[in-house]
C-alpha positions as CSV (number, residue, x, y, z in Angstrom):
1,X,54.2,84.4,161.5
2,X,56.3,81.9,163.3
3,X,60.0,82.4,163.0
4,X,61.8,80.6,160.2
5,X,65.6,80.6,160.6
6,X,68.4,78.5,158.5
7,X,72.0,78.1,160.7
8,X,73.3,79.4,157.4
9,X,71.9,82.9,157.4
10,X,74.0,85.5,157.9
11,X,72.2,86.6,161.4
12,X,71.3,83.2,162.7
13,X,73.1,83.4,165.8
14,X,71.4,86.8,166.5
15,X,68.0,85.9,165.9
16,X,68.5,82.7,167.8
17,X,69.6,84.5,171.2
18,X,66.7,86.9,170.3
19,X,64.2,83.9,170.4
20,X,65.8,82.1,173.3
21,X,65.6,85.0,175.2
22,X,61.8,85.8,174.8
23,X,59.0,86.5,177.3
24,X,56.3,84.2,176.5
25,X,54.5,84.5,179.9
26,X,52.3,87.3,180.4
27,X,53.9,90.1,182.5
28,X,51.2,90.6,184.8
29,X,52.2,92.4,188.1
30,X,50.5,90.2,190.8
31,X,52.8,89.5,193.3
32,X,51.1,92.2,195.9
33,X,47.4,91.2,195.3
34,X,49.1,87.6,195.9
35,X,51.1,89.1,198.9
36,X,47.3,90.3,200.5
37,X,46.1,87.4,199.6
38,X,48.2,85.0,201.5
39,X,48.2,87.7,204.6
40,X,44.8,87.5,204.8
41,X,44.7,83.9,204.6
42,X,47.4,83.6,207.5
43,X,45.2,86.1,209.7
44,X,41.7,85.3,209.3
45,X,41.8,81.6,207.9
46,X,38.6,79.7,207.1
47,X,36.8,83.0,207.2
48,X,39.5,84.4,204.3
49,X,39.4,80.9,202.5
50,X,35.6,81.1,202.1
51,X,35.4,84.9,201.3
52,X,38.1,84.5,198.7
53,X,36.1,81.7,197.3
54,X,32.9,83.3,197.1
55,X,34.6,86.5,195.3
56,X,36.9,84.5,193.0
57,X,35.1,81.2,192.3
58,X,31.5,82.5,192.9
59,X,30.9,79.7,195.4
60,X,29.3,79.5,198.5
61,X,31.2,77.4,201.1
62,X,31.1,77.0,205.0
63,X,34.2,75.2,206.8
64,X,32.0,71.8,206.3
65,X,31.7,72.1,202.6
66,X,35.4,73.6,202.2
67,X,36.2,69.7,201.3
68,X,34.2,67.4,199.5
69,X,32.4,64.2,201.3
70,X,32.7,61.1,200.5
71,X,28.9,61.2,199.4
72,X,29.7,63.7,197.1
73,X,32.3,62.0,195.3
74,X,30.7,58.9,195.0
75,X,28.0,60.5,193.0
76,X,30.1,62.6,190.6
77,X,32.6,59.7,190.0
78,X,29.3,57.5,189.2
79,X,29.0,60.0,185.9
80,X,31.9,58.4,184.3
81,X,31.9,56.3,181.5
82,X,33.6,53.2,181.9
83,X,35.7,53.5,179.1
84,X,37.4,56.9,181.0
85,X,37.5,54.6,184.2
86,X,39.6,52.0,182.2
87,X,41.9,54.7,180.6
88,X,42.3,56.4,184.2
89,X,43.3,53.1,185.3
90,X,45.5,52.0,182.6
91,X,47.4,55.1,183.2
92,X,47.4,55.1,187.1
93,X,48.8,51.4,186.7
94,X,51.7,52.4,184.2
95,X,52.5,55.9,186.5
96,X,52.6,53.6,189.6
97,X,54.7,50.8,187.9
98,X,57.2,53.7,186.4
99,X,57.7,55.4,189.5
100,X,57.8,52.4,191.6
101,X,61.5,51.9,189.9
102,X,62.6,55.5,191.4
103,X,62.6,54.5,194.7
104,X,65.7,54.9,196.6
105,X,67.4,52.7,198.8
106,X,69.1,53.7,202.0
107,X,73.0,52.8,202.6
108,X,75.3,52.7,205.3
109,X,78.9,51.0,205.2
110,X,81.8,51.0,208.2
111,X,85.1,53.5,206.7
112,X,88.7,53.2,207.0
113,X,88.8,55.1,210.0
114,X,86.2,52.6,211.8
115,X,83.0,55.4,212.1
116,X,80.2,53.6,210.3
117,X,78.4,56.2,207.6
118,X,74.9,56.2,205.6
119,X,72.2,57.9,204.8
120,X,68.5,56.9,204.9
121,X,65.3,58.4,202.5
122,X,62.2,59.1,204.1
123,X,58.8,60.6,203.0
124,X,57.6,63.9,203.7
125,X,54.8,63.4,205.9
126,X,51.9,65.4,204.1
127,X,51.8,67.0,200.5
128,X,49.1,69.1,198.9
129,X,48.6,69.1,195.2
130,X,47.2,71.8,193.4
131,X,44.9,71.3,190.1
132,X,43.9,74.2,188.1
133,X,40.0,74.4,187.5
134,X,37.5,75.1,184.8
135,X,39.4,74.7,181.3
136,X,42.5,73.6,182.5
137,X,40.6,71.0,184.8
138,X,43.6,67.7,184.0
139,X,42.6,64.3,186.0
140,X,45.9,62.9,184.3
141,X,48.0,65.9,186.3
142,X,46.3,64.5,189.4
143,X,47.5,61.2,188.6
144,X,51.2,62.4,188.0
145,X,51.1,64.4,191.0
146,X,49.8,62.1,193.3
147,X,51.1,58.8,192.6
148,X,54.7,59.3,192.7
149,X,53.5,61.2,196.1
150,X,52.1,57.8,197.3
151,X,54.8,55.7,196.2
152,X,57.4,57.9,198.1
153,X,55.4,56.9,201.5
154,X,53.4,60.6,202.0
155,X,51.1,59.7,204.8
156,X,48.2,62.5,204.3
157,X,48.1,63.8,200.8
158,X,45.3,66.5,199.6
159,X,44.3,68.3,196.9
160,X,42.8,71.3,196.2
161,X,41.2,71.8,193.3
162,X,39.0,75.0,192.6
163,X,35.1,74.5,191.1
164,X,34.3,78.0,189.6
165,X,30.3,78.4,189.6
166,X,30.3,74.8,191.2
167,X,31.1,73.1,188.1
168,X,32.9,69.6,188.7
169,X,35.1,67.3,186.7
170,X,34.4,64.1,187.8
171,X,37.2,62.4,186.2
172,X,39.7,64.6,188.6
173,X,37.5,63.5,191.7
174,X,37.9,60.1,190.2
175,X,41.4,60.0,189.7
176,X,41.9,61.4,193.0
177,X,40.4,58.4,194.3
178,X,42.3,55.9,192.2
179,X,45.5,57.5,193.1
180,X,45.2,57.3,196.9
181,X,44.0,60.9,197.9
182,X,42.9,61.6,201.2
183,X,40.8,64.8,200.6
184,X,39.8,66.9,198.2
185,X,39.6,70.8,199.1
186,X,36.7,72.9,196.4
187,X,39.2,76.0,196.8
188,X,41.8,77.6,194.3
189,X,43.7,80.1,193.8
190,X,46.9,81.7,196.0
191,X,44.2,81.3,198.8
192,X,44.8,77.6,198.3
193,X,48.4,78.1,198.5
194,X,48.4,80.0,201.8
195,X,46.0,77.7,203.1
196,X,48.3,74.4,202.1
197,X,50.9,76.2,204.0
198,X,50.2,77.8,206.6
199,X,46.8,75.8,207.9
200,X,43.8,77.1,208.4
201,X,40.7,75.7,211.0
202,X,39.7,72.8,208.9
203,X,42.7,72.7,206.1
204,X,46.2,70.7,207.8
205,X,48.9,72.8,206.9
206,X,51.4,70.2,204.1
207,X,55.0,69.8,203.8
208,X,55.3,70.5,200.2
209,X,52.9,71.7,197.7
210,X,52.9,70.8,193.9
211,X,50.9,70.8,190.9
212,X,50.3,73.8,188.2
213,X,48.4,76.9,188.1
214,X,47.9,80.4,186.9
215,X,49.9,83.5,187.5
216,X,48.3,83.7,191.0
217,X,49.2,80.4,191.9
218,X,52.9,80.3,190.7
219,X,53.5,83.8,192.9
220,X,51.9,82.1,195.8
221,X,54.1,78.8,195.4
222,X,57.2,81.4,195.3
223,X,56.3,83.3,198.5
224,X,55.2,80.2,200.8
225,X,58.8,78.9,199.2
226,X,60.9,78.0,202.9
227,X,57.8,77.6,204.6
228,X,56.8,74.4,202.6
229,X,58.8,72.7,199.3
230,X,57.3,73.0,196.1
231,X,57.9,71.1,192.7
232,X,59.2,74.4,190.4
233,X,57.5,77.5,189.0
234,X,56.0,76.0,185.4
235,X,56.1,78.2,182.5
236,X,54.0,77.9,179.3
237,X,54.1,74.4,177.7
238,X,56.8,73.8,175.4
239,X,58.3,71.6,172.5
240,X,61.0,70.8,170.2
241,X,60.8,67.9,167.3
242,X,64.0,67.4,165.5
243,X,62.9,65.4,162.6
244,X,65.0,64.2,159.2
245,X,63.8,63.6,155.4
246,X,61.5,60.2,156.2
247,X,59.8,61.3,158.7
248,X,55.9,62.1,158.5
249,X,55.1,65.8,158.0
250,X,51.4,65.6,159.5
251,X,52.5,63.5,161.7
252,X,55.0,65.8,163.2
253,X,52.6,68.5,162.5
254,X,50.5,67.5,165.4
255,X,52.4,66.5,167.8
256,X,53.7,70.1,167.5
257,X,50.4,71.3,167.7
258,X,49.4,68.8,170.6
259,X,51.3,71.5,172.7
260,X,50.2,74.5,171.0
261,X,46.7,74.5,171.9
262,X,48.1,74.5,175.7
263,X,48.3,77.8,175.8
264,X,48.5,80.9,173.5
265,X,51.4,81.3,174.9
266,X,53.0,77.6,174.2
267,X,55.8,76.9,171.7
268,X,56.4,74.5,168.9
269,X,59.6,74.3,167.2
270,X,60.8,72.0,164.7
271,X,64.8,71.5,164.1
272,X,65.9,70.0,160.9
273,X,68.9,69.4,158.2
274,X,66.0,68.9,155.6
275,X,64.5,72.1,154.1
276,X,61.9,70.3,152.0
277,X,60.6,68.8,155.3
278,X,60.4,72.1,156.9
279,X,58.2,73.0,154.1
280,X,55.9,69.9,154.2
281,X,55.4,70.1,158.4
282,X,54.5,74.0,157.9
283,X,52.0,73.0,155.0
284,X,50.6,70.3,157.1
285,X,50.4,72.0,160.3
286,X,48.7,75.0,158.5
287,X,46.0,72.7,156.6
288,X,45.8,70.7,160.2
289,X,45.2,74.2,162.4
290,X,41.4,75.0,161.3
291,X,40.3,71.9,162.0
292,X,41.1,72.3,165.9
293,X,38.6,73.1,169.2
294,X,41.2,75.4,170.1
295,X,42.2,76.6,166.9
296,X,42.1,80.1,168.2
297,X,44.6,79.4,170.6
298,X,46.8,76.9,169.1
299,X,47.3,79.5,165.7
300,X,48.3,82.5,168.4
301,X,50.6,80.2,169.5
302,X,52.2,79.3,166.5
303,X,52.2,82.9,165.0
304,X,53.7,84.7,167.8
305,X,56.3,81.8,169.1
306,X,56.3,78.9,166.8
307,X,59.9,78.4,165.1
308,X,61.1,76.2,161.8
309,X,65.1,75.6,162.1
310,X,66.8,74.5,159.4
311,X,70.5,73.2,160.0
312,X,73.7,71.6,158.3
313,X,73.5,68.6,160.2
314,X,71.6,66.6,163.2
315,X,74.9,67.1,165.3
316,X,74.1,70.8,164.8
317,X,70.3,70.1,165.6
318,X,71.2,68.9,168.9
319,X,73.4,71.3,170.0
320,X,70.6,73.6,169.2
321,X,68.1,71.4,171.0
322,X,71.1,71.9,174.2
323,X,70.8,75.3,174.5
324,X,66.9,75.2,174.3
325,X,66.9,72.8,177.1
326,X,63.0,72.2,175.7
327,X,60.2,70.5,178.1
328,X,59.7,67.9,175.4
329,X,62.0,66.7,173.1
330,X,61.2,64.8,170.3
331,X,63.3,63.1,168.1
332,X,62.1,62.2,164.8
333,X,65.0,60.7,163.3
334,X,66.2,56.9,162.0
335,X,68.6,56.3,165.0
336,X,66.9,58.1,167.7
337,X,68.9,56.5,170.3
338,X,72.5,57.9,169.0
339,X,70.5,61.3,168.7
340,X,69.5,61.3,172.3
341,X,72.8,60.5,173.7
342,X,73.8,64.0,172.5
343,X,70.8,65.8,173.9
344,X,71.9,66.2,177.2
345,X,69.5,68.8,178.1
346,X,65.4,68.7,178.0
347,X,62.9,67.4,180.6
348,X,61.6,63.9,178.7
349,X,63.0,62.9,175.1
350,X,60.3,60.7,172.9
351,X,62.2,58.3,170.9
352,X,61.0,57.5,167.4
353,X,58.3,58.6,165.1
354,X,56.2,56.2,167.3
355,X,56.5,57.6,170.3
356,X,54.1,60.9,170.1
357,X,54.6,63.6,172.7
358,X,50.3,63.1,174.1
359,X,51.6,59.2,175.2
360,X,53.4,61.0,177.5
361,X,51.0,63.5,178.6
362,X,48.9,60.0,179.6
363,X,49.7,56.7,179.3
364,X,53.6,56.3,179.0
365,X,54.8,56.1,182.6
366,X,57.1,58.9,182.7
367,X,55.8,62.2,184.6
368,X,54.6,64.9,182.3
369,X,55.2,67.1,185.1
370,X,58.1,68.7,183.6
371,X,60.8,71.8,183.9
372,X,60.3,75.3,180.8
373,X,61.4,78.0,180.2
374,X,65.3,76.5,179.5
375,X,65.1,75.0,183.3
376,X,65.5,71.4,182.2
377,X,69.5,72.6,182.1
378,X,69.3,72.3,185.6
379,X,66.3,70.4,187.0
380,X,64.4,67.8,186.7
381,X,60.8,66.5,185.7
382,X,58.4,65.6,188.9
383,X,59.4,62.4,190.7
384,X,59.5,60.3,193.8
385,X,62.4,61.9,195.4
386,X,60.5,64.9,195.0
387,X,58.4,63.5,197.9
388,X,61.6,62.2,200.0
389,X,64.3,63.7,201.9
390,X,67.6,61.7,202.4
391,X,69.2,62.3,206.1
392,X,72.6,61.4,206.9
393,X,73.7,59.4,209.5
394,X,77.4,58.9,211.2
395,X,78.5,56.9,214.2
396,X,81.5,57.5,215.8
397,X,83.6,54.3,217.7
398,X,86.1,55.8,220.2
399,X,89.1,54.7,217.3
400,X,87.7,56.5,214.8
401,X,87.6,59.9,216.7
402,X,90.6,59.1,217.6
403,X,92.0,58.9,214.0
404,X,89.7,62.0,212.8
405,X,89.1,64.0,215.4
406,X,92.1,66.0,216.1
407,X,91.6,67.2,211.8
408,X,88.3,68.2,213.1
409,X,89.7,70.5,216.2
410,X,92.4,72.0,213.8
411,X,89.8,72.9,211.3
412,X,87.2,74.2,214.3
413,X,89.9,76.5,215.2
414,X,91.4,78.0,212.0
415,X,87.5,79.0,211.9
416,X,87.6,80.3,215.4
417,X,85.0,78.8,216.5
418,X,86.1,77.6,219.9
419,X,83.4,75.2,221.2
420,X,83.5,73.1,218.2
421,X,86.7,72.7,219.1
422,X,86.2,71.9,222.3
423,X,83.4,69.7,221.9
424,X,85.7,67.1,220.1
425,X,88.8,67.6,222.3
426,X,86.6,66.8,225.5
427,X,86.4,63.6,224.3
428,X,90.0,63.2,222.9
429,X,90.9,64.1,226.4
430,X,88.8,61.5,227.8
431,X,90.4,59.0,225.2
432,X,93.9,60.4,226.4
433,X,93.4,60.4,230.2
């Protein structure tokens, strides 16, 4: 049964630090086969990559095939409907125009001291984008990957994108193609990973690797960490709806279950000051859960993490929603604007009983690439800084060492660190002489 709490109750506070702090991921020990995994990678290559694949994906591959041609793609995109194409594209063009507002601009300005100081953003120059296969095969998480990628300036950007059994989606080939990808790799897995980073005969090693994936992914993502960037270690999907007395129980019933049949792990919670509506959204969201393809998984997800949370106020739903820090926040509620200014904490807010949690998953703008597991108190969704890196930059005019300098030789010395020292006063000297 999913947990039904009131801010009221005697143990609330207890039962509230008990649910925050729960496991929902699997705790499946695989950091060593992942370990192996990206060894072998790193010492045999192509020849690893294509074993791997064979034993994990049950694919035959040769360095050639490792990638798809352009032949190839042609011919699977040409299975798509047109009415997929146009939803692709509708959502490539609102990603691109949503992202295209992120961009940075560099800055440099001349100080009291005289030494002119700025800073200037430039793109990583390669990127590699994972995208899980079979089941969890997303061409919208290509799109939300990628296209903030192109819009930072990333010169070569792959992905790699495993086809168990052969199996293809065509709509992920196709929305590699809309959003500017190079090349598409048929390989998955933490091999994937090691090969992103470390390069292999016929896969470039990338600057940063992003995208989603299983247990065997995320551990690779954390061990190739330093050698390349990556995005952040996703957890299971999550999210929170704080809704009051006019909103629409079935309405909020599936957007909470739009993210329960993620994952049997996922979790739905709904905050609100109005029992009777607690009641309606569980009666709605039970008649509502038969009904579902993934029925199966979306009730485990319910019964073992799902939460109802009834409180005194919406000033105490929020503060609840704050120490969630939930991947999606919706907010439910006649003034959803004031609401939101006191949520300082999840990774995208939905504004409004109009504004469903799935627009964002596709056709919003925003990334849906976004931080769990109670990260979104200290980092952010997927965007184009993501893809950049800002450098600083400093000239020095003979006045302005002049005026600064001799702090900086004081300073180098209390440190004891004598050729910093010297390296300034050399030219104070010169100034001097």
């Amino acid at each position: 049964m999913p947990m039904l709490l009131s801010t009221t109750d005697a143990g609330f506070e207890a039962a509230f630090a008990a649910m925050l702090g729960q496991k929902r991921e699997e705790a499946e020990d695989v950091d060593a086969a992942v370990a192996a995994i990206i060894a072998d990678v790193r010492a045999r290559g192509d020849a690893a990559l294509i074993e791997l694949t064979g034993r994990f994906d049950r694919l035959a591959l040769t360095p050639e095939t490792l990638a798809f041609s352009k032949a190839e793609i042609a011919a699977e995109i040409a299975r798509v409907s047109p009415e997929d194409r146009a939803a692709l594209e509708l959502a490539a063009e609102r990603i691109r125009a949503y992202h295209e507002r992120q961009k940075p601009e560099d800055a440099g300005w001349t100080d009291a001291a005289g030494a002119w100081l700025g800073w200037r953003w430039t793109a990583v120059s390669a990127a590699g984008l994972y995208v899980p296969g079979g089941l969890a095969s997303y061409p919208s998480s290509v799109l939300m990957n990628a296209i903030p990628a192109k819009v930072a300036g990333v010169e070569r950007l792959v992905v790699a994108c495993p086809t168990p059994g052969g199996v293809v989606n065509p709509l992920v080939l196709l929305a590699a193609q809309i959003a500017g990808v190079d090349t598409v790799y048929r390989v998955g897995g933490a091999q994937a990973v090691a090969a992103l980073a470390y390069g292999t005969a016929t896969i470039a090693a990338v600057d940063k690797i992003t995208g989603p994936g299983n247990a065997y992914v995320a551990a690779a993502k954390r061990r190739v960490f330093g050698r390349v960037g990556i995005d952040m270690i996703a957890g299971p999907s999550e999210i929170l709806v704080i809704a009051e007395g006019a909103a629409n129980p079935d309405w909020i019933a599936l957007d909470m279950l739009s993210q329960a049949e993620h994952d049997a792990s996922a979790q739905a919670i709904l905050i609100t000051p109005d029992a009777g509506l607690a009641r309606r959204v569980q009666a709605a969201l039970e008649a509502r859960l038969p009904g579902l393809e993934r029925a199966a998984i979306a009730g485990a997800s319910w019964r073992d993490n799902g939460a109802v949370i009834v409180t005194r106020d919406l000033d105490e739903a929020a503060a609840l929603s704050n120490r969630i820090a939930p991947e999606h926040l919706e907010l439910c509620v006649d003034d959803p604007e004031a609401l939101a200014a006191k949520c300082r904490h999840a990774g995208a807010i939905f504004l409004g009983a109009w504004t469903p949690e799935a627009i964002g998953d596709y056709v919003g703008g925003p990334n849906h690439v976004l931080p769990t597991a109670r990260s979104a108190r200290f980092s952010s969704g997927l965007n184009v800084l993501d893809f950049m890196k800002k450098t600083t930059l400093a000239r020095m005019t003979p006045e302005a060492l002049r005026a600064i300098g001799p702090a900086a030789e004081r300073l180098a010395i209390s440190e004891s660190l004598q050729a910093h020292g010297l390296s300034v006063r050399a030219r104070l000297d010169r100034l001097n002489g």
